[in-house]
Structures are given as C-alpha cells and as structure tokens.
BANU-594308 format. One line per 3 residues: number of its first residue (from 1); their letters; for each residue x, y, z of N, C-alpha, C. Coordinates in Angstrom, 1 decimal, always signed. Layout:
NUM	A	X,Y,Z,X,Y,Z,X,Y,Z; ...
END
This chain:
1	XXX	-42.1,+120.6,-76.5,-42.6,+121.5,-77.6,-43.8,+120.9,-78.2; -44.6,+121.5,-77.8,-46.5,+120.9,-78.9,-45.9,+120.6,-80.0; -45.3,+121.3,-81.2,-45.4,+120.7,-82.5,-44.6,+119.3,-82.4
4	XXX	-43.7,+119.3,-81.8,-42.9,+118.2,-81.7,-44.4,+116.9,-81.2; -44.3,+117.0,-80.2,-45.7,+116.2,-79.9,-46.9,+116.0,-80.5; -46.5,+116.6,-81.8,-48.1,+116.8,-82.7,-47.5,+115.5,-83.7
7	XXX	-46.3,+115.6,-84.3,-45.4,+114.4,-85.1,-45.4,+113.4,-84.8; -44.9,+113.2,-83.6,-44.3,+112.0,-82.6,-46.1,+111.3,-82.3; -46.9,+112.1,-82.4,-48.3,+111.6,-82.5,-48.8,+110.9,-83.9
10	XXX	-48.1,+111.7,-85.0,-48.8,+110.9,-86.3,-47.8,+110.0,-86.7; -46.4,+110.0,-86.3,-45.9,+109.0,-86.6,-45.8,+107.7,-85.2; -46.6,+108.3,-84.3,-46.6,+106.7,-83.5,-47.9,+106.2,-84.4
13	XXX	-49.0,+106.7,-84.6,-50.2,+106.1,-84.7,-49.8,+105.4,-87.1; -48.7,+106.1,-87.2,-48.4,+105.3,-88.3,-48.2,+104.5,-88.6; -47.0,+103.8,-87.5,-46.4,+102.9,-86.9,-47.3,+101.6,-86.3
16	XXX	-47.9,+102.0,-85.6,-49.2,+101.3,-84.7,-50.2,+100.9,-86.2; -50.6,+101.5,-87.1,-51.2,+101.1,-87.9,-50.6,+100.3,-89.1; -49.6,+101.0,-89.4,-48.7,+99.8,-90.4,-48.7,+98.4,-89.7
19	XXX	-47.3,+98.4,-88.7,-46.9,+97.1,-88.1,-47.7,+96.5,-87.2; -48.9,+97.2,-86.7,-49.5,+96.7,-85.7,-48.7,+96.8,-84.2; -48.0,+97.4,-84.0,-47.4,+98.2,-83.1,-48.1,+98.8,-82.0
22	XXX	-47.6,+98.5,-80.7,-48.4,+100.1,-79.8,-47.1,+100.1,-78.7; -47.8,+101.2,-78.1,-46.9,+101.9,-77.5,-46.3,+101.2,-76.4; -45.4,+101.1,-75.9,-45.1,+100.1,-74.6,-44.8,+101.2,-73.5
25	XXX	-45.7,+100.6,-72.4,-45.7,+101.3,-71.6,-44.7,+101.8,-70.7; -44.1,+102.4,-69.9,-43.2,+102.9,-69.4,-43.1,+102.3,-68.2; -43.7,+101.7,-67.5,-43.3,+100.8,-65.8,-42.8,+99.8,-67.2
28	XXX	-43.6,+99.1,-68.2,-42.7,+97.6,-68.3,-41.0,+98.2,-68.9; -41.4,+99.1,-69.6,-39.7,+99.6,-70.7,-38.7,+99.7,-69.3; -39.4,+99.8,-68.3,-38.1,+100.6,-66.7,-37.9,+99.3,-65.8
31	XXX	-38.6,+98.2,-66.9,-38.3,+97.3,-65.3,-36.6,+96.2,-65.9; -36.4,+96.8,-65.0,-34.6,+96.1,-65.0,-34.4,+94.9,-65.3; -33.1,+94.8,-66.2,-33.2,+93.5,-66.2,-31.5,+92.8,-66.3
34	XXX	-31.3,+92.1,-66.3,-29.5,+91.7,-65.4,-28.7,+91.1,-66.8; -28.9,+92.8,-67.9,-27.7,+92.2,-69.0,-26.8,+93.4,-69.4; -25.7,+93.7,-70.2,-25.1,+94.6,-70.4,-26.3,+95.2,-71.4
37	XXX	-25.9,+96.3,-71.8,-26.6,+97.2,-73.1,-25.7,+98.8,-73.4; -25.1,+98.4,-74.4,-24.1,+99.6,-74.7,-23.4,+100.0,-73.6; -23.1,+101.4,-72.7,-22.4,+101.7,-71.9,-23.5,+101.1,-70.7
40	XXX	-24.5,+100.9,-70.5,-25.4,+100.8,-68.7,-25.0,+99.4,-69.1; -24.8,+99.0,-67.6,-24.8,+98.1,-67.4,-25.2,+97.3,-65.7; -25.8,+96.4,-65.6,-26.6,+96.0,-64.2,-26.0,+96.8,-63.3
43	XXX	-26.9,+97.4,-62.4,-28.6,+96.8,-62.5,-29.3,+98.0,-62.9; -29.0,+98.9,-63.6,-29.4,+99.9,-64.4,-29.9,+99.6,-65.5; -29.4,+98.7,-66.1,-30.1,+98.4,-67.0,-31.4,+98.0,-67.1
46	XXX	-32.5,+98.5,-68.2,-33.6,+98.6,-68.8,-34.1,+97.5,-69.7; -35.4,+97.1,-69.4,-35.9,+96.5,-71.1,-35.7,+97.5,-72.2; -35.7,+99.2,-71.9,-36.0,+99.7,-73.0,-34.5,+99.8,-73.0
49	XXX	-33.6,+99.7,-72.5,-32.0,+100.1,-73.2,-31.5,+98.5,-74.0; -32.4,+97.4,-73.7,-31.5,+95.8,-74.2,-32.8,+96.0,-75.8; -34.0,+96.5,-75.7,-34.6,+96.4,-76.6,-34.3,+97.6,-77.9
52	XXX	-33.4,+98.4,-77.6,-33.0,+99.2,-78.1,-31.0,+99.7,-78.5; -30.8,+98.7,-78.2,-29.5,+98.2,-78.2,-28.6,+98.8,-79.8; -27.3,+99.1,-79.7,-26.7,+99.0,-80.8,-25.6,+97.8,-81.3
55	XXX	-25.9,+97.0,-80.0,-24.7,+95.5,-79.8,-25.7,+95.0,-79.5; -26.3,+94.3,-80.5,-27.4,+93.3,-79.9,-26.9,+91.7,-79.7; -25.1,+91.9,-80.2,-25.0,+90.8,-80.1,-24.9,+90.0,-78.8
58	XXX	-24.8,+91.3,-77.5,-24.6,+91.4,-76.4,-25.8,+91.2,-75.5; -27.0,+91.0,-76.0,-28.2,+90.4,-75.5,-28.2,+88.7,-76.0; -28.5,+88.2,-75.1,-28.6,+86.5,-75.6,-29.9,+86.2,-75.7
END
C-alpha cells in the first residue's frame, strides 16, 4: 500500500537522522548464521531474525 510506504519512509529517514541509523541491506540481514532465534533455528536462521530477537539471551 503507497501510504503505508509513504510512513515507513518518514519514519526510516527519522530514525536514520536521530540515531544515525541506515538501512541494512537485505543480502547482509539474509545471510545465515549458525544460532537459535525464537522458533527458526539453523540453518534458517538470519542476521535479521538473531538481530531482532525476543530471547536475546539466546544469542552469545
């Protein structure tokens, strides 16, 4: 949906300008990596599912 993508635009570039943030690109968020993360677990697992985690105590 455009409006949706019109938000998700002023609040990335909000983000990006407060914290100094940018976007992470999508080959690095997809490249696998050999730890549990909530229910996926290897070798499905993601940088963007361990960096996005709700058990982070489960990342070392």
């Amino acid at each position: 949906m455009p409006e949706r993508q019109a938000v998700a635009d002023v609040l990335s570039r909000k983000i990006e300008e407060r914290f100094g943030a940018s976007k992470l690109p999508r080959d690095i968020a997809e490249t696998p990596v050999p730890l549990y993360a909530q229910w996926v677990e290897p070798p499905e697992t993601t940088l963007f599912h361990v960096l996005f985690t709700n058990e982070p105590g489960n990342v070392p």
